[in-house]
N, C-alpha and C positions, 0 to 999 in steps of 0.2 A: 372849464373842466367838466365832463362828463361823469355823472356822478352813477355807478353801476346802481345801485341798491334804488334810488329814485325811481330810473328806467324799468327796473321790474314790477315796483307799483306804481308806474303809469303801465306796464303791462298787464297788471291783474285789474286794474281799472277797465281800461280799455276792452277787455276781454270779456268781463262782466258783462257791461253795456255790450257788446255784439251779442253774448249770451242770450241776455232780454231779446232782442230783436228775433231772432231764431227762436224764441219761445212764441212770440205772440205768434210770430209764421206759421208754426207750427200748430198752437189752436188753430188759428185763424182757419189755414188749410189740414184741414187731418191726414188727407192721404196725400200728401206731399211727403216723401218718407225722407228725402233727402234732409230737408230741414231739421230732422228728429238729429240725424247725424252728426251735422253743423253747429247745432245748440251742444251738444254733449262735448263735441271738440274745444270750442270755448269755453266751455266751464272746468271741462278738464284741463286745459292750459292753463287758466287761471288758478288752477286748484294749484298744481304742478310749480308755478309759481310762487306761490305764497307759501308756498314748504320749502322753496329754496332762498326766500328770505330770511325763515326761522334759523338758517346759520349763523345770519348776524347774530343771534341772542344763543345760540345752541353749539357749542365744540364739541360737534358731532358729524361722523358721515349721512348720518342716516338722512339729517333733510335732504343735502342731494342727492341724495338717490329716491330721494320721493319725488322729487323735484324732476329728475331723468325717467322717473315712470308716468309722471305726469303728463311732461313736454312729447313725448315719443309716443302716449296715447292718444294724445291731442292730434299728432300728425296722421296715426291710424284711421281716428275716427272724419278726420275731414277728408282722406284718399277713401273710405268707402262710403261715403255722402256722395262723390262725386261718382261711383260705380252706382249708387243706388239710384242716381237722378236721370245717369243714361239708362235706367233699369236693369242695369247687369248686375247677376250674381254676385252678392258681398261676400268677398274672401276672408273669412273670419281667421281662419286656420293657416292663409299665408301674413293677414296680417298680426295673429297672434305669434308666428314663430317667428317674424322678424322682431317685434317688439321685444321677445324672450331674448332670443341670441344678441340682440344689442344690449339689454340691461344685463343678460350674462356679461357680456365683456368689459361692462361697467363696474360689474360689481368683482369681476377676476383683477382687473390691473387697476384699482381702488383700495380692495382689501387682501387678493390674495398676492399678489406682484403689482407693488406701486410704478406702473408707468403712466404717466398723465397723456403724454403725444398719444399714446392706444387706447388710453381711456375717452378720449375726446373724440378720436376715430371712431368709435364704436358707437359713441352717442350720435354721432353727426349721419353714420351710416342708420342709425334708428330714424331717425327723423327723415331724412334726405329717401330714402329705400322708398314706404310707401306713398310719396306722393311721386316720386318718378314713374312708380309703375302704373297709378291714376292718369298719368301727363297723354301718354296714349288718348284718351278717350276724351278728355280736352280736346287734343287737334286734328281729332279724326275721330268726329262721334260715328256711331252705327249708322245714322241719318244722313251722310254727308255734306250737312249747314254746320258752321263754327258759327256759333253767335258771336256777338263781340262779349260777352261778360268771359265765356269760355277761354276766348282768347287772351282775356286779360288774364285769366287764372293764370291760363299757360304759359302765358311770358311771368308773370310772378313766380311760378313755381320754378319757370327756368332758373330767376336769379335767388330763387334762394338756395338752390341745388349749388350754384357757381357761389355762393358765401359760405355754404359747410366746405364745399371744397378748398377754396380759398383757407379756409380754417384751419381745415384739415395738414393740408401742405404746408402752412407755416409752421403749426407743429412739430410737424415731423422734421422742415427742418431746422429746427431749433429754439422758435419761440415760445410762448408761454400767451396762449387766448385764451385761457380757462376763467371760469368766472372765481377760481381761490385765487388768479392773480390779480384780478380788481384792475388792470390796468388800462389807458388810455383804451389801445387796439378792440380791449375782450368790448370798453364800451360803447365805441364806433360800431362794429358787428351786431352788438343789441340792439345800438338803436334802426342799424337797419333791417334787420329782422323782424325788429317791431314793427316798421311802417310795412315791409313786405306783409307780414301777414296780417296785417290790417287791409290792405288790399286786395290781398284773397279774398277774404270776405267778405269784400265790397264788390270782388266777381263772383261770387256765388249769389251773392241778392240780385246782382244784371241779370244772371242765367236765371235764377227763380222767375225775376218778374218778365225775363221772354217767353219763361214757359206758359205762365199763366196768361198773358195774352195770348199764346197760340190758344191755349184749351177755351178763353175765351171765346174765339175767334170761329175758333170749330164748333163751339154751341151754338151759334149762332148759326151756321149754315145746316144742324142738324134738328133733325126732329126728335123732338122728347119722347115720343112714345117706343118709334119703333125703332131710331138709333140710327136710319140711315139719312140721305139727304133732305133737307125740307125746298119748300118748292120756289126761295130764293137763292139757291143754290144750284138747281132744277135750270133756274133761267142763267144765271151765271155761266154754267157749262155748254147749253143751247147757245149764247151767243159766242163763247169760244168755238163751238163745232161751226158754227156756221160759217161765221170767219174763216177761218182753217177750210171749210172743204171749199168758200168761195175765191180762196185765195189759191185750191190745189186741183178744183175740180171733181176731189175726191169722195162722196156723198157717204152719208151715216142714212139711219135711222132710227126712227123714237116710236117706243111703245107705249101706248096710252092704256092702263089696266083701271076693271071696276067689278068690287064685288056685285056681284047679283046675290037682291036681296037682303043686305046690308041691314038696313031698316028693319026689318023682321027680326034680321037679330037681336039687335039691340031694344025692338018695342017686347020679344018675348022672351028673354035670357038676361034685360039689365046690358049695361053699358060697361058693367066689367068683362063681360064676357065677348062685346065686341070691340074690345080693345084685346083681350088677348086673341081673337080671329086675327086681326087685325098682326100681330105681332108674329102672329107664327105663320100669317101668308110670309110675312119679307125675310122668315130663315126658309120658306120651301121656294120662294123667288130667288134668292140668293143664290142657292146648289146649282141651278141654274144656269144663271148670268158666267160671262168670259172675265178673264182680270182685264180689267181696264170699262167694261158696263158699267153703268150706276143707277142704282135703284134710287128713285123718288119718291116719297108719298107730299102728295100737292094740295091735301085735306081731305078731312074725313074717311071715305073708302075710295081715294082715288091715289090710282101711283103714275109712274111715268119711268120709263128705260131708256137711258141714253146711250144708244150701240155704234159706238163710233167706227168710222171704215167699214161702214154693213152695208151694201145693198137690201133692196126690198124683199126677196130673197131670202137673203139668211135673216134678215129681221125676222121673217114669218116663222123663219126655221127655230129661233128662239121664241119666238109666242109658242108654237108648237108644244117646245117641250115645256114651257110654264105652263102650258094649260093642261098638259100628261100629268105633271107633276101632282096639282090639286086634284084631278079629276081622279089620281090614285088613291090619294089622302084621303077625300071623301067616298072612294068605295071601300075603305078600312075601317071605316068609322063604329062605332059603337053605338049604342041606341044613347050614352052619355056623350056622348062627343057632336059637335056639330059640325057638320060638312062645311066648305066653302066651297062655291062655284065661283067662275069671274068671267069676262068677258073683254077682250083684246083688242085697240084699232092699232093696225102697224102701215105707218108714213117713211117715206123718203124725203130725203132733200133733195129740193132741183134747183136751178137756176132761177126759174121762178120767185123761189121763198126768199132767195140773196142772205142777206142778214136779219132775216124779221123772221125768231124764231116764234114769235105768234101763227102766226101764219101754218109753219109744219107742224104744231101744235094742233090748231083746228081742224087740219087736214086727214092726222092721227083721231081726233075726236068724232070727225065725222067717222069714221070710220068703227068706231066703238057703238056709236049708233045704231050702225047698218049689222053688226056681231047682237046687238041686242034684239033689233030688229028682227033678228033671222032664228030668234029663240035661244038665244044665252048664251052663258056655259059654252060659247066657244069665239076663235076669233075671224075679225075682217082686213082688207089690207086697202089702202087706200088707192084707185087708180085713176087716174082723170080721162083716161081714155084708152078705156078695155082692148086688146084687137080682138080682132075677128075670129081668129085659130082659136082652139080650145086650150084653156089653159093649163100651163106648164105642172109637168108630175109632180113638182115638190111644191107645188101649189093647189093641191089638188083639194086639199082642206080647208083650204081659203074661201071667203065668199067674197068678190070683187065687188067693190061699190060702184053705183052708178056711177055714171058718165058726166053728168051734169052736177054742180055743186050751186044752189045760189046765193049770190052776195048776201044776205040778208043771213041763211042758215050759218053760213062763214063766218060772219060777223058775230053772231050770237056765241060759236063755240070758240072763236079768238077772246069777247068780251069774259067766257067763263074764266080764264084762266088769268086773265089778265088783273 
């Protein structure tokens, strides 16, 4: 036999413990705000519980109805953890007026019209309401990946949704599930609720700890300083392009950027200040770039532009305006502010380079070379063999590199990167 009064303190038990867990989470990660959510719902069901136990000892309404302001909190606060984890706005104001209008109708056909089927309706519609309208964002986040924790939510949440209704309809027609009637049925329904929402919250820690390996995951391909790619990440995408255009024919190209004069800044300004050069070339880099570019920094003042489906061409057409962009900045400058100059090599992929994105790397770098060579502050574009005709009008800023590249020079600017 199913003892109801038990099941509720292995619920507040239970509940405790996932509490703790959601607390540490919560130190642990601060701005994981979902966690704060999750923690509160546990404790507040716990709470909720333990006030609907005081009936045994209390002939009184009041603990259920602390008990029904508890349990229908509890389900508030875990549907907007899960709004706040896909970072959508938490509905305070629709989850508050459900929780009202359902403890209203608690507290109307309890004390002002005893009907128990509409009193239970009303509870089951509190609980069951905000997590159906959370269930959305479980199977169809803004991201379009359902993790599996998600999914597990979501099938959870399904069946708990199908047990208040189940509930519900017995009810109405005719039965007695209420926990004043203590019987067999109300304590089958607890205890599967209990293990439901214990599994909830065993998919909310799967979906936590996927999150946190992504944000892992993406630290690690980003650069600390200035927030975009780092240059293991740099090569990561170079070999996907490569691949891709030797598989389609379809050629990209890569911008090789460097401050001029770097060094000066940092030997007369301090190394704070060439870090914020530094940080505010990759937001005037940025304005720039097309969606789908990717800006690299590959160390210290060196970047890198990944222009996928560009010809040599429009690569230069975007050095271009990167090099307008600063060359603006620096003639706005204040006698407090320091200019930044840079200096551009922009490569093609051929057939030649195959998959050894080394190779269209050094190519790009020779090219940086021949832009510094040529006195700075502006760019070069790489050509292995110039024609003859004068070159083309939207190239007309461009400085073509020699003709000639030797093994040995190749090598050395493959070796830098590599």
């Amino acid at each position: 036999m199913l003892n109801v009064p038990t099941l509720w303190t292995v619920f507040v038990v239970n509940f405790l413990a996932l509490g703790l867990i959601w607390a540490y989470v919560t130190r642990s990660y601060p701005k994981f705000a979902a966690a704060r959510f999750w923690m509160a719902s546990c404790f507040v069901g716990a709470a909720g519980a333990m006030a609907a136990l005081v009936r045994l000892f209390v002939a009184s309404p009041l603990p259920l109805l602390s008990g029904a302001v508890g349990i229908i909190a509890a389900s508030c606060l875990a549907a907007m953890g899960i709004q706040r984890f896909y970072d959508q706005p938490v509905s305070w104001r629709i989850m508050i007026a459900t929780g009202a209008l359902s403890l209203g109708g608690v507290v109307f056909f309890m004390l002002g019209f005893e009907h128990m089927q509409l009193r239970m309706l009303s509870y089951s519609l509190g609980q069951a309401l905000p997590l159906a309208l959370a269930l959305r964002l479980l199977l169809s986040p803004p991201e379009g990946r359902v993790s599996p924790g998600a999914r597990l939510s979501g099938i959870v949440i399904v069946s708990i949704i199908a047990i208040f209704f189940a509930r519900a309809v017995g009810n109405l027609l005719g039965g007695d599930f209420s926990s004043v009637a203590g019987g067999q049925a109300h304590a089958v329904m607890v205890l599967g609720l209990l293990f439901l929402s214990m599994t909830l919250n065993f998919g909310f820690l799967l979906m936590a700890m996927d999150r946190l390996r992504g944000e892992v995951a993406d630290l690690a391909l980003l650069d600390d300083l200035t927030g975009v790619a780092n240059r293991r990440h740099l090569l990561q995408r170079l070999s996907e392009e490569c691949t891709r255009s030797e598989r389609s024919g379809e050629a990209f190209s890569l911008l090789v950027i460097d401050l001029d004069g770097f060094k000066t800044i940092n030997d007369t300004h301090g190394h704070a200040a060439g870090d914020a050069c530094l940080r505010h070339f990759t937001l005037m880099a940025q304005t720039r770039l097309r969606p789908g570019d990717m800006l690299a920094r590959t160390g210290g003042d060196e970047f890198c532009v990944v222009l996928p489906s560009s010809s040599l061409r429009e690569g230069a057409a975007i050095a271009r305006r990167v090099l307008e962009v600063c060359r603006q900045d620096a003639a706005s400058c204040t006698a407090k502010d320091i200019p930044i100059a840079i200096s551009i090599g922009v490569a093609e992929w051929d057939r030649g380079i195959g998959q050894f994105p080394d190779r269209l790397i050094a190519h790009a770098d020779h090219a940086l070379y021949a832009a510094k060579k040529n006195g700075k502050n502006d760019f070069a574009v790489y050509n292995p063999a110039p024609p003859l005709s004068p070159e083309p009008a939207g190239l007309s800023e461009a400085k073509l590199c020699e003709a000639s590249l030797s093994e040995a020079r190749l090598s050395e600017a493959a070796r830098k990167f590599a």
